[in-house]
LUMNU-839631 format. One record per residue (C-alpha): residue number from 1; z, x, y. Coordinates in Angstrom, 3 decimals, always signed. Layout:
LUMNU-839631
{node NUM, {Z, X, Y}}
...
//
This chain:
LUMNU-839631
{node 1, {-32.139, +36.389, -22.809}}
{node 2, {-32.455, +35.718, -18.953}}
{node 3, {-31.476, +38.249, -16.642}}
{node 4, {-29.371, +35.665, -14.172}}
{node 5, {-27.717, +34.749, -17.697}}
{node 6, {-24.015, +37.259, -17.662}}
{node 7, {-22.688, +38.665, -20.762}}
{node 8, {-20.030, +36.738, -22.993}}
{node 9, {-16.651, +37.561, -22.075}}
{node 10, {-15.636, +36.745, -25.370}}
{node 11, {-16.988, +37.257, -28.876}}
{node 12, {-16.657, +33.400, -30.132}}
{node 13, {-18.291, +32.215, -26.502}}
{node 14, {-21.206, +31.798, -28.849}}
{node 15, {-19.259, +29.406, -31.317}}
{node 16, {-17.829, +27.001, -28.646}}
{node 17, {-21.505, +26.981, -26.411}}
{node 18, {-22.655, +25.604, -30.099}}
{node 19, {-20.026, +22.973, -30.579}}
{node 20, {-19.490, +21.967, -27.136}}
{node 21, {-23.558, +21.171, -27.960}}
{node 22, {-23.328, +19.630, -31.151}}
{node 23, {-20.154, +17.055, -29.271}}
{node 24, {-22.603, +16.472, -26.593}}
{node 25, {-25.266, +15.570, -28.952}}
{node 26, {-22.822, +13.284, -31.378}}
{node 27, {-21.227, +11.809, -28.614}}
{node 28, {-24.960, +10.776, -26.741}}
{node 29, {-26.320, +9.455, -29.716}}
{node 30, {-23.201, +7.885, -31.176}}
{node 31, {-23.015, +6.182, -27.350}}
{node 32, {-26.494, +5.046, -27.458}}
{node 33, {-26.385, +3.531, -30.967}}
{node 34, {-23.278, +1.718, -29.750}}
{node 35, {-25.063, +0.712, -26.238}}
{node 36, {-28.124, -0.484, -28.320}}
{node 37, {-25.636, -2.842, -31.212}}
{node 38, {-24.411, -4.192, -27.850}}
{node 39, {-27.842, -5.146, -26.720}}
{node 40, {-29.298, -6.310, -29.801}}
{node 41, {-25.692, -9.028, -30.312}}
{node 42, {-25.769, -10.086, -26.981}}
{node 43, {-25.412, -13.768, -27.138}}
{node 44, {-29.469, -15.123, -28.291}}
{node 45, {-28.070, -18.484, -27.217}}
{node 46, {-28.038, -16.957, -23.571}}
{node 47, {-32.228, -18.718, -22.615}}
{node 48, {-30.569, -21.711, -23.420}}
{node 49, {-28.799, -21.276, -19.685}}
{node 50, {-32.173, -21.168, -18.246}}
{node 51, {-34.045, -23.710, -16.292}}
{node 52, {-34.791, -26.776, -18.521}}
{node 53, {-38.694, -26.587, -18.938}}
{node 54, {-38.416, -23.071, -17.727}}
{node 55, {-41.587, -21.555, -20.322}}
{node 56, {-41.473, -19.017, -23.115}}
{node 57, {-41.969, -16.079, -21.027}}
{node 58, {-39.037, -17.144, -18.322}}
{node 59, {-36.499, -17.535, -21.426}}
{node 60, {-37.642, -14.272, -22.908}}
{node 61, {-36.931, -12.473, -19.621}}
{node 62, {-33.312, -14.550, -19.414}}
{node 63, {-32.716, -12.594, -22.729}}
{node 64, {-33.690, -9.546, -21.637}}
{node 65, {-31.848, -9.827, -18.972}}
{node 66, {-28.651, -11.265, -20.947}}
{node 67, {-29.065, -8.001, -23.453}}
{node 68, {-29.133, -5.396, -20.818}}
{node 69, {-26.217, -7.183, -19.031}}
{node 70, {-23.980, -6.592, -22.011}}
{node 71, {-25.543, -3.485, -22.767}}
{node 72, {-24.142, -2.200, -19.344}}
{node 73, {-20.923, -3.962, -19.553}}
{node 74, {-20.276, -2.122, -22.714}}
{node 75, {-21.219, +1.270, -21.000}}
{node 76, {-18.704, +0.606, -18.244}}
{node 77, {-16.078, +0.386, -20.921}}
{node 78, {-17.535, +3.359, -22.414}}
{node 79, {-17.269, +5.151, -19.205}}
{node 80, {-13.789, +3.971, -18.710}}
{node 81, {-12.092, +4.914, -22.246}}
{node 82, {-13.893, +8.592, -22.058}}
{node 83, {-11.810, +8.970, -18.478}}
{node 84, {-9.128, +7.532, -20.002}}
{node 85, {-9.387, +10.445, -22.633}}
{node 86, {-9.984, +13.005, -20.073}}
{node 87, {-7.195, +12.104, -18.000}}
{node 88, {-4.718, +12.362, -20.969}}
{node 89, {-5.831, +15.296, -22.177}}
{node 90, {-6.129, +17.346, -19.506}}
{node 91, {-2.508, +15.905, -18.021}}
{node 92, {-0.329, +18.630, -16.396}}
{node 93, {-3.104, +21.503, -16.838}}
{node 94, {-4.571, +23.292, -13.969}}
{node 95, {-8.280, +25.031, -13.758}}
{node 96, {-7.678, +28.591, -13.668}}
{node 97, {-10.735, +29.321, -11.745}}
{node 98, {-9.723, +26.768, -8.684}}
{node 99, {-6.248, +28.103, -8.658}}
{node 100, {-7.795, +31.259, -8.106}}
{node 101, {-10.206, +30.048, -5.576}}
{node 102, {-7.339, +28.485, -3.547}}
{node 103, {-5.243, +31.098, -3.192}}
{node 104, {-8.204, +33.404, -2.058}}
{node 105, {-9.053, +30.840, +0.359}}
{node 106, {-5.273, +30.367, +1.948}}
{node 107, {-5.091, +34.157, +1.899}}
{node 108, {-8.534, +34.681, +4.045}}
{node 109, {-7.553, +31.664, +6.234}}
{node 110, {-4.147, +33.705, +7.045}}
{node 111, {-6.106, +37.087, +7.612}}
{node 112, {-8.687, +35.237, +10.095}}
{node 113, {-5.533, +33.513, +11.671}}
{node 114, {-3.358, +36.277, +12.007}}
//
């Protein structure tokens, strides 16, 4: 155990560190296996868009190029519904921590002002 690591406050700190790792694990690799479907069905008809004449190579880059466009359109929305999902649920609660760190800091601004 490190030294600059403190003690656990509470006996089941242990259980939530584990499945606040196991969500962050399911939710990266259920994002990326969503991020890569979006890739791979990005329209194939896309290098027809290219230059006419335009060679192999310049078509296979237009696809690429297609793919990771949708790939980051779809992690936009991604970003945007976990927000969404982050702003509902934490709706009308307050950090204890911060409320406690504001009030310390209005009460040391009023000693050094007073």
């Amino acid at each position: 155990m490190s030294g600059s690591t403190p003690a656990p406050r509470c006996p089941a700190a242990g259980a939530a560190s584990g499945l606040l790792n196991v969500a962050h694990k399911l939710g990266s690799s259920l994002g990326l296996a969503i991020l890569v479907t979006v890739f791979a069905s990005a329209d194939p008809g896309a290098a027809a868009t290219c230059r006419p004449g335009a060679g192999a190579h310049a078509q296979s880059v237009h696809e690429l190029a297609n793919g990771v466009d949708a790939a980051l359109s779809g992690s936009v929305v991604l970003l945007a519904l976990g927000l969404g999902v982050v702003l509902i649920v934490m709706h009308g609660q307050r950090i204890p921590n911060l409320a406690v760190g504001r009030a310390s800091a209005r009460a040391s601004a009023q000693r050094s002002a007073g």
